[in-house]
Backbone as CSV, one residue per row, in Angstrom:
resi,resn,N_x,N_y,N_z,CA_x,CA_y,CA_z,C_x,C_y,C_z
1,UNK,0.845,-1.180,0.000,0.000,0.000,0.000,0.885,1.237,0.000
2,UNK,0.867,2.020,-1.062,1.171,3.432,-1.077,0.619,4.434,-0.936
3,UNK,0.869,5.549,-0.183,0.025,6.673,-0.043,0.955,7.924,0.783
4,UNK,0.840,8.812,1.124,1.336,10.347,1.970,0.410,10.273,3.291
5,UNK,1.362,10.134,3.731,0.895,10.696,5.028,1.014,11.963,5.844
6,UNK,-0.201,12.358,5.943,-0.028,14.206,6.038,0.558,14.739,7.155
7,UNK,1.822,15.644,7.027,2.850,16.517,8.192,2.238,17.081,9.478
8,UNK,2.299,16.486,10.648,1.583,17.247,11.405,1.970,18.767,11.643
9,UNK,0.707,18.754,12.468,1.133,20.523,12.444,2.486,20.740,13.521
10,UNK,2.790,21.636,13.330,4.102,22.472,14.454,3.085,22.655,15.484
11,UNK,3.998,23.267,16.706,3.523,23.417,17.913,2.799,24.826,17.786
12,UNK,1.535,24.975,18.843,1.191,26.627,18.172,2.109,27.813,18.335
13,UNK,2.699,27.323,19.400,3.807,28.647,19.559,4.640,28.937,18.444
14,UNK,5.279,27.557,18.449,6.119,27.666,16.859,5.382,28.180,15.357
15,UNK,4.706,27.895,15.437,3.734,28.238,14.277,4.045,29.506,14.320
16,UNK,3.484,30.737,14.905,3.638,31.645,15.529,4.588,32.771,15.020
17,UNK,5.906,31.931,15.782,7.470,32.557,15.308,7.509,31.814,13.728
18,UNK,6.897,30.993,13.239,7.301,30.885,11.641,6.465,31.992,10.615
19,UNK,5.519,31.994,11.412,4.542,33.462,10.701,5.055,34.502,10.440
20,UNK,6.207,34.766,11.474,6.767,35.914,11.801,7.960,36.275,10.868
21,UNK,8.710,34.863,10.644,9.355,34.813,9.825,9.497,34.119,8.547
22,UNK,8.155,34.470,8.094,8.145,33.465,6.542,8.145,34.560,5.636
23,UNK,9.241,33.970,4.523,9.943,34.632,3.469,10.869,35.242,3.422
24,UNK,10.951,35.293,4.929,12.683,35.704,5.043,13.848,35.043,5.051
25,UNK,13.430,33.595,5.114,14.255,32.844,4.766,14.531,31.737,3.689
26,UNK,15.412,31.277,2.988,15.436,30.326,1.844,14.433,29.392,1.861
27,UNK,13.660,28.763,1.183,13.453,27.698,0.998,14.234,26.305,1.290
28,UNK,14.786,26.462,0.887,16.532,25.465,1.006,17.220,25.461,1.591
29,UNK,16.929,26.342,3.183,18.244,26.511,3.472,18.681,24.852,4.180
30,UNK,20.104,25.318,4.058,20.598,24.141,4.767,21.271,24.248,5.788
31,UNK,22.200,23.451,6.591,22.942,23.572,7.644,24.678,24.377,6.984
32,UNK,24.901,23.875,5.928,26.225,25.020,5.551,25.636,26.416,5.284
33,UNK,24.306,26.685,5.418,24.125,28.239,4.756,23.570,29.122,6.238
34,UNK,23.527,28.205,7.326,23.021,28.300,8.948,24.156,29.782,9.306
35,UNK,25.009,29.664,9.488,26.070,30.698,9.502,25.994,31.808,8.841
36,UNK,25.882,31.514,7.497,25.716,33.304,6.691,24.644,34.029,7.228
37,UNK,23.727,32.918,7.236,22.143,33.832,7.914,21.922,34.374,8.852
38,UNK,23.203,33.768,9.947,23.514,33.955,11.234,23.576,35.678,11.030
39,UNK,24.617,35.715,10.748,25.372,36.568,10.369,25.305,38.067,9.701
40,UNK,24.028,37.074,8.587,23.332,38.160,7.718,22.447,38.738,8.317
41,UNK,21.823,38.226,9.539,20.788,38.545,10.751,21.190,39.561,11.690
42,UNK,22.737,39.842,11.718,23.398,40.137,12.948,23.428,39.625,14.296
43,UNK,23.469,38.119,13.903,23.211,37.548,15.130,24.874,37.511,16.503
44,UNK,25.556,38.413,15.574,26.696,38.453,16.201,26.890,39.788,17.327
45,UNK,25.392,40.465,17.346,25.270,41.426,18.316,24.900,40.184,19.597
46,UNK,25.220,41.446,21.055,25.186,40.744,21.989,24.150,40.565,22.571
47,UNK,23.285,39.529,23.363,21.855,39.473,23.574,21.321,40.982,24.542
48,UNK,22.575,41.282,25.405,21.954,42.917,25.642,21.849,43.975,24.551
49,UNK,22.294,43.739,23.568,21.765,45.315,22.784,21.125,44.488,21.736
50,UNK,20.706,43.272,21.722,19.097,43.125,21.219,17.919,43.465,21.968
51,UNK,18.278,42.977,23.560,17.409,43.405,24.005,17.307,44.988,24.593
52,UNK,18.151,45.650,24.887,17.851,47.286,24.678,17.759,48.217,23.512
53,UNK,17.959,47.256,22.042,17.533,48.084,21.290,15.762,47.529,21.307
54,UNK,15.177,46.093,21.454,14.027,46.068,21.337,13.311,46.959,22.576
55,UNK,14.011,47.913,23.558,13.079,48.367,24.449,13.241,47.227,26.275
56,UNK,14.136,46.560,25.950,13.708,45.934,27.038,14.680,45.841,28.288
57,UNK,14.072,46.585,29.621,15.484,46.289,30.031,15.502,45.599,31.593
């Protein structure tokens, strides 16, 4: 017997944060392209001046 078996859903939270960020990222990405995005994100700021530039302190 062949057939698809349908993807469950993500968690709702996760859902959520993917809403937030859909289309901002590749389709494709993969684990060698994890780093540029890093990067390309500025994920190389420090978690305090993410969080005092978002307001939070």
């Amino acid at each position: 017997m062949t057939g698809t078996v349908a993807r469950p859903p993500f968690d709702p939270e996760l859902q959520v944060v993917l809403g937030l960020i859909e289309g901002q990222l590749p389709v494709g990405l993969t684990a060698e392209m994890i780093p540029f995005a890093r990067q390309a994100a500025g994920a190389d700021a420090s978690v305090d001046d993410v969080l005092a530039e978002a307001g939070v302190t």
